[in-house]
N, C-alpha and C positions, 0 to 999 in steps of 0.2 A: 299372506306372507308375514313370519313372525319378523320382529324388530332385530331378533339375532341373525335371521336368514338375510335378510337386505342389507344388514352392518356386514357378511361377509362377503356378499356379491360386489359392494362397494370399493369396498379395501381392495378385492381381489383385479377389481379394473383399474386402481390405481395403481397398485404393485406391478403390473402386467409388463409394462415397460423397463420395471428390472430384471423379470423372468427372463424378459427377452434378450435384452443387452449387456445386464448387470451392472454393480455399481463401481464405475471406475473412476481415477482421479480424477482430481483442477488442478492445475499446475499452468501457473501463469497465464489465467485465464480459460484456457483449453482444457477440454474432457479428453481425456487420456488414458491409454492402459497403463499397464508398470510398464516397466521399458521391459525388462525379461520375458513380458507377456502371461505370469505366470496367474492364475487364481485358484481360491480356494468359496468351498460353498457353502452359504449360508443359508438355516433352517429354521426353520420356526418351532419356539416352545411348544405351540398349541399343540402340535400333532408329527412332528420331528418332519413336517414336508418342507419338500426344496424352497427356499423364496429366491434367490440370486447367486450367479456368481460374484466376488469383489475382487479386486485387485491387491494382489498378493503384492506387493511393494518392499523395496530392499532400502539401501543403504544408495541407491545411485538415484531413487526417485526424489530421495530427501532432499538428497545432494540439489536437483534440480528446481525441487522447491524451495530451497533456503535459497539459492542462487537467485530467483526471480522476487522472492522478498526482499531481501537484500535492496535489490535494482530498483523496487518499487516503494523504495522508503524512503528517499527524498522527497520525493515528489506528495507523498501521502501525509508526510510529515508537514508541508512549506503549504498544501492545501488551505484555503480561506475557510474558515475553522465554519462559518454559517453553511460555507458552500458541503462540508463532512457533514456537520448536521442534519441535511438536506438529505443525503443519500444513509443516512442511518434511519433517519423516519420512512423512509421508502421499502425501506428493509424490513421495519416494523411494519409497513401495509402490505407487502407481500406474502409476508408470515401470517397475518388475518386472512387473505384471501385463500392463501393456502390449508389453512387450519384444519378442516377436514381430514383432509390428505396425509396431512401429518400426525393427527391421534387417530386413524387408522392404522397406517405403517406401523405406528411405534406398538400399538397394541400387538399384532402378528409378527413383529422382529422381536420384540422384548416380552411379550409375556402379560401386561400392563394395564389392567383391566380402562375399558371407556370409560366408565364414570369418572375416573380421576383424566386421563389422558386426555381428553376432549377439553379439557381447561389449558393443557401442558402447552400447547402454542402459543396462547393469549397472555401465557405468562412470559412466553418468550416475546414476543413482540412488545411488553411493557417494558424485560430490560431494554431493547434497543430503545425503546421510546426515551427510561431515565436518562440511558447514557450515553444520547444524542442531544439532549436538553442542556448536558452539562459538558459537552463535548467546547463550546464557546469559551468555556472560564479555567478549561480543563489546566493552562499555562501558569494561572494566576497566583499571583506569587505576595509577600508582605512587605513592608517599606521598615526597615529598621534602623532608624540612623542612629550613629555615635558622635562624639565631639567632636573628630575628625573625619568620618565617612558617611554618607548619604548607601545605606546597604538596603542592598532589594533581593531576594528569589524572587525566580522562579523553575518552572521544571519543564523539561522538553522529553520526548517518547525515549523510551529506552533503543530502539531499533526493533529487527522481528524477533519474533517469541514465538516459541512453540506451547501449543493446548492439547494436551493429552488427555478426554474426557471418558468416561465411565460408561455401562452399559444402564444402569439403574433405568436413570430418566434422561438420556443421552440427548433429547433436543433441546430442553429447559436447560442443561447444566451447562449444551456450548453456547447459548447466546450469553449466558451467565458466566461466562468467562470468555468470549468473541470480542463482544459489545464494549465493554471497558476498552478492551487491547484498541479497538479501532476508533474509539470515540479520543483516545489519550493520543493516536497518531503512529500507534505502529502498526508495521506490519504482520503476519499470521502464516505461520505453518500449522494445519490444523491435521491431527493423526485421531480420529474417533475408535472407540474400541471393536473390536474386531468382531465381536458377537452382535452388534448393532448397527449396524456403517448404511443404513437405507437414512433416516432422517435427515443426518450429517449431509448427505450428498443434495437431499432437495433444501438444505437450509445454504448451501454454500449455491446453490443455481438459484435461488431467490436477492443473494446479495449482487452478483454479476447481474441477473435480470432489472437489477435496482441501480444498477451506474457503477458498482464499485471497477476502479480502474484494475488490470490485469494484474496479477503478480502482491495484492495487497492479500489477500484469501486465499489459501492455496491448501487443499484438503488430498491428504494422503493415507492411503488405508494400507493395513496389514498386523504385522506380529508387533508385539512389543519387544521382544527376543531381537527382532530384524529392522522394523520399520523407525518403533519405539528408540530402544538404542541409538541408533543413527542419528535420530533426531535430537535425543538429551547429551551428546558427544557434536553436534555439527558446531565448527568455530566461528557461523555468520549467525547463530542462532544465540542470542544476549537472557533469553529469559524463559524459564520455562513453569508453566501453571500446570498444575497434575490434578487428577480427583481421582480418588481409589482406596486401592488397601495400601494400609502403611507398610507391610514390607516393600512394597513396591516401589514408596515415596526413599524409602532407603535407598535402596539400586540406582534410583534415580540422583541421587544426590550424589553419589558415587561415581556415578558415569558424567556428571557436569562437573566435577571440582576440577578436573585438569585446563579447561576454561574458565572456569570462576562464575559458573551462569549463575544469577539469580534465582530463588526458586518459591513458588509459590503450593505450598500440599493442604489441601483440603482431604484429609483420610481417614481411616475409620473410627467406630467410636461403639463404647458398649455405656450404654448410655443410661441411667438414672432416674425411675419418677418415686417423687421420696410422697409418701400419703401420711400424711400425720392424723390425728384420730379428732383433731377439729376438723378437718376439710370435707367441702360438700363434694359428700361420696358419689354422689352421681354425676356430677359433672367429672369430677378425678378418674371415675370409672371408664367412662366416654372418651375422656383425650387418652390414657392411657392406651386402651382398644384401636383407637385408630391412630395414635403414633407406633403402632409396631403391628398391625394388621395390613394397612393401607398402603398401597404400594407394594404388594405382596412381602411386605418385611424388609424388602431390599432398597433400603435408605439409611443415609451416613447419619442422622439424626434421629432413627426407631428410637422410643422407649426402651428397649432390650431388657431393664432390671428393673423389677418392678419392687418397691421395699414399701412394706407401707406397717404400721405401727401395731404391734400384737392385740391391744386392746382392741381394735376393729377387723383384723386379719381374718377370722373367719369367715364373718358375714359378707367382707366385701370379696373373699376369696369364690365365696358359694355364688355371688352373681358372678364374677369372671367369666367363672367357667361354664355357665349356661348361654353368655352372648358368646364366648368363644366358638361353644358346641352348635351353635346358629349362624354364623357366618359364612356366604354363599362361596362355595369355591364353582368356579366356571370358565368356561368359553372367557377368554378377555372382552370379547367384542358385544357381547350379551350385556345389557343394561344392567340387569340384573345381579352379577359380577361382581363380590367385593375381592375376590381372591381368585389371581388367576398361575398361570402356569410360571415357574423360575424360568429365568433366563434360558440355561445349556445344560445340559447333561454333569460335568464337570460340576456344577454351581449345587446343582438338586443331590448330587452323591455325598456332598462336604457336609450340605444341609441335615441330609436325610441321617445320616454318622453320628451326628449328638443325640439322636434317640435311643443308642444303645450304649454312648457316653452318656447320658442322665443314668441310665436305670444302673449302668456299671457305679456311677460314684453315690448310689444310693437316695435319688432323686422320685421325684412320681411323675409319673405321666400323667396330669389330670382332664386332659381332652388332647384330641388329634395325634400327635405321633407317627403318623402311616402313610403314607398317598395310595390317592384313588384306581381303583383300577383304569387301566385301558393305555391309549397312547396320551402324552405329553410329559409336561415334566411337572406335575400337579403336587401337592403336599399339604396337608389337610395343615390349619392351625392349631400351633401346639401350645401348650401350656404346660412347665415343671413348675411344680411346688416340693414342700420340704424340700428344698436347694437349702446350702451354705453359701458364705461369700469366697470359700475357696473352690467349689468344683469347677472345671470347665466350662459349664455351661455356664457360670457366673462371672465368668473373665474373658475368654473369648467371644470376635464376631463372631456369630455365624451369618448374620445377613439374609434372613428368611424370617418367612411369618411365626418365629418361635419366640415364649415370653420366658421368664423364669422369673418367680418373684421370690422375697425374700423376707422376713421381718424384722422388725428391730423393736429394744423398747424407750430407748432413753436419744435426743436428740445428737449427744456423741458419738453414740453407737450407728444412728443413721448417717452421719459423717463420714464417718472410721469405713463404713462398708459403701458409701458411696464413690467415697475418694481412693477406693481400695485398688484400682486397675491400672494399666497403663495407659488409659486411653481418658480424654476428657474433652467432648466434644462438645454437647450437651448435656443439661441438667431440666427437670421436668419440680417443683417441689409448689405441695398441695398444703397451705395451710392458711387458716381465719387471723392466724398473729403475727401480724406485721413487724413486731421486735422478731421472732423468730427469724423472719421470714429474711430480714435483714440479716441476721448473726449468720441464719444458715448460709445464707449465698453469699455470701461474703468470704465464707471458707471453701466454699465449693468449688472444684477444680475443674474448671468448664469453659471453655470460650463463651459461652450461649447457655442462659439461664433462662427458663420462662415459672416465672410463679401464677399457678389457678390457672394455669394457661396449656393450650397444646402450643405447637412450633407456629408460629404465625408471622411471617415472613414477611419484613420490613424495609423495601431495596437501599434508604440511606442508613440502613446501623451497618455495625463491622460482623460477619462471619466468618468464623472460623473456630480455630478447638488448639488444645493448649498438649502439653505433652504426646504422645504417641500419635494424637489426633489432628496434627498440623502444624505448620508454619506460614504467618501471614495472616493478613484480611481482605475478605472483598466484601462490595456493596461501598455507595458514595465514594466519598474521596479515597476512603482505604484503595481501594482498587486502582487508583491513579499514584499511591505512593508507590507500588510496586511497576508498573507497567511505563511510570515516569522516573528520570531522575531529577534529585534535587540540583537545583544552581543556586550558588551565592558570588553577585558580585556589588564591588563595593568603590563607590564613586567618591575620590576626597572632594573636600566643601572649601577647600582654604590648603595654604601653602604650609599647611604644619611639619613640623620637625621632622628631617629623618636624619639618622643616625650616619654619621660619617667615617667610613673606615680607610685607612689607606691615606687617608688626606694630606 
């Protein structure tokens, strides 16, 4: 039996239990259907087969999970912070034990090849591990006195908050935005995106199977149109964290101003690797290739624009395109697997659309462009050269295994076209001069800059992306500025003067 053969008979017994019953809510501890009864079917990239039904969820389910968060956020809040500790590491050893389980799933609901996805738990179980470590100090606050006042912060949970997470890498990004919200002390209405909702539901019965009290986690599936809404409009709901595309963080901000929610957007990004003609081309070559191959391209931080300096563009153009022309597209579950099937249907049409926006704005195809014959949502890796910094392909996501590179010749000009977008999530820049290296990234307009470096993910720095690409930070404390509010109070030391009106 091949290693592809047993990877599917595995999955396929683990899934089995969705087939069967499908994936319906938590809602104050309880698995539950929507209350209308209503679902809609989910299918797998690989080969468009049925995997589950989910629970199609409205505006009354919400209703009933903000209502149980609400209830359960005194108590979660007033919790002996060692004793939340406790059940956040439980959390993290249940997500190990499950791990399997879960870079199966995710590979047959997402598309997501095993080699990467087989990590995706363990990474999940590390943030619960950070931000169960720092869940202790989470309150602590500075001592600032004046002449007259003895001043301290500190900061207490915001209330529940709503996590609206992404189909990408949909069980990495909720513990990656879960973990914070319940280590800081609030509680969680959790809406996973509709095209992915299997993992969502075995990471939220790992938290209950770990002690978390009823009503703290409460996982609600359906539309964003229906579910989504409800949830970024409910008035018991104080904070909402999104991950996605940024029209979407728009809508979303829209539909909270009438409550004033706070808002946390991690969104998209066409993102920058600058190659100067000192940088060692083969390493530059390598993170390039796998920050926008890996993970089938659909990641907020891809490479997406690849610029790299006339003087070297050819030669390093002529390898591109041979490791491009060799990267394995397949079965996700297949070891073998660098590139597996897009998400949906919907996702693979938008995708597949800029290969005849390249050749329309007078671009080249220089490998892949096509997808493969037969069934899934498959799409070979592409590469446009001769691109400008104005075509489409140079300014829009697209969110798929596509690269465009671009060249530049003078250090301003790599500037000027890098900083050229709306979006500024990530910056990627390749070069031996450290003055450079400073002047560039110091202008560069990025939340998240890595020099000589691929994306290499650090849980105490700040993430996040600046213009079009976000609002906010998480990782360490960032994630407890938002998920906390600040207090300041202020203890007089002595009977000094106050001011006497009326007297």
């Amino acid at each position: 039996m091949s290693d592809l053969t047993a990877n599917i008979e595995k999955a396929t017994a683990y899934l089995a239990r969705f087939a069967d019953n499908g994936v319906m809510n938590i809602i104050d501890g309880k698995t539950v259907p929507a209350l209308t009864g209503q679902t809609f079917d989910n299918a797998s990239p690989v080969d468009e087969a049925f995997l589950c039904k989910v629970a199609k969820s409205g505006a009354a389910d919400i209703d009933a999970a903000a209502k149980a968060a609400h209830a359960a956020f005194p108590a979660w809040r007033d919790m002996p912070l060692v004793e939340r500790k406790k059940i956040l590491h439980k959390i993290a050893d249940g997500i190990v034990a499950r791990a399997e389980e879960i870079a199966f799933a995710e590979c047959l609901d997402t598309g997501q090849a095993i080699r990467f996805m087989s990590k995706a738990a363990l990474r999940g179980a590390e943030n619960f591990r950070f931000f169960a470590d720092k869940a202790p100090a989470a309150r602590d606050g500075q001592a600032l006195p004046s002449p007259t006042l003895m001043n301290v912060t500190t900061r207490t949970p915001i209330g529940p908050v709503g996590v609206i997470t992404p189909w990408n890498t949909p069980f990495m990004l909720s513990t990656w935005k879960i973990a914070p919200a319940l280590a800081a002390g609030c509680t969680v209405v959790h809406k996973p995106a509709e095209f992915s909702p299997i993992t969502a539901h075995i990471l939220a019965e790992i938290a209950h199977e770990a002690g978390l009290p009823a009503g703290v986690w409460n996982l609600v599936n359906g539309f964003g149109e229906d579910a989504g809404k409800a949830l970024t409009e409910h008035k018991l709901i104080k904070a909402i964290a999104f991950v996605g595309e940024s029209s979407t963080g728009s809508m979303i901000m829209r539909q909270g101003s009438e409550t004033l929610k706070r808002v946390h957007f991690e969104l998209g990004g066409k993102n920058p690797v600058i190659v100067f003609d000192d940088a060692d081309q083969e390493r530059a070559l390598d993170a390039a290739i796998f920050m926008i191959y890996s993970l089938n391209g659909e990641r907020c931080t891809s490479s997406s624009r690849l610029l790299v300096q006339k003087s070297i563009a050819g030669q390093f153009t002529d390898k591109l395109v041979k490791r491009v022309e060799n990267i394995k597209v397949g079965h996700p579950l297949d070891p073998e697997t660098e590139v597996g099937p897009l998400i949906h249907k919907v996702h693979y049409d938008k995708v597949c659309s800029y290969f005849d926006i390249a050749k329309q704005d007078g671009a080249t195809i220089a490998a892949g462009g096509k997808a493969p014959q037969g069934k899934g949502h498959y799409v070979r890796p592409t590469l446009f050269t001769e691109a400008t910094p104005d075509m489409r392909i140079a300014q829009e996501e697209i969110f798929g295994p596509v690269l465009t590179t671009l060249t530049f010749e003078t250090e301003e000009e790599a500037l000027e076209i890098a900083n050229g977008t709306d979006y500024g999530l990530t910056g990627y820049v390749w070069t031996q001069d450290i003055t450079r290296a400073m002047r560039f990234t110091d202008k560069l307009e990025a939340g998240m800059i890595w020099v000589n470096s691929e994306n290499v993910r650090h849980l105490p720095t700040p993430f996040g992306g600046v213009k079009a690409s976000g609002i906010g930070r998480d990782g360490g404390e960032w994630s407890f500025d938002f998920y906390m509010e600040q207090k300041h109070i202020g203890f007089a030391i002595g009977e000094h003067k106050i001011p006497r009106l009326g007297a």
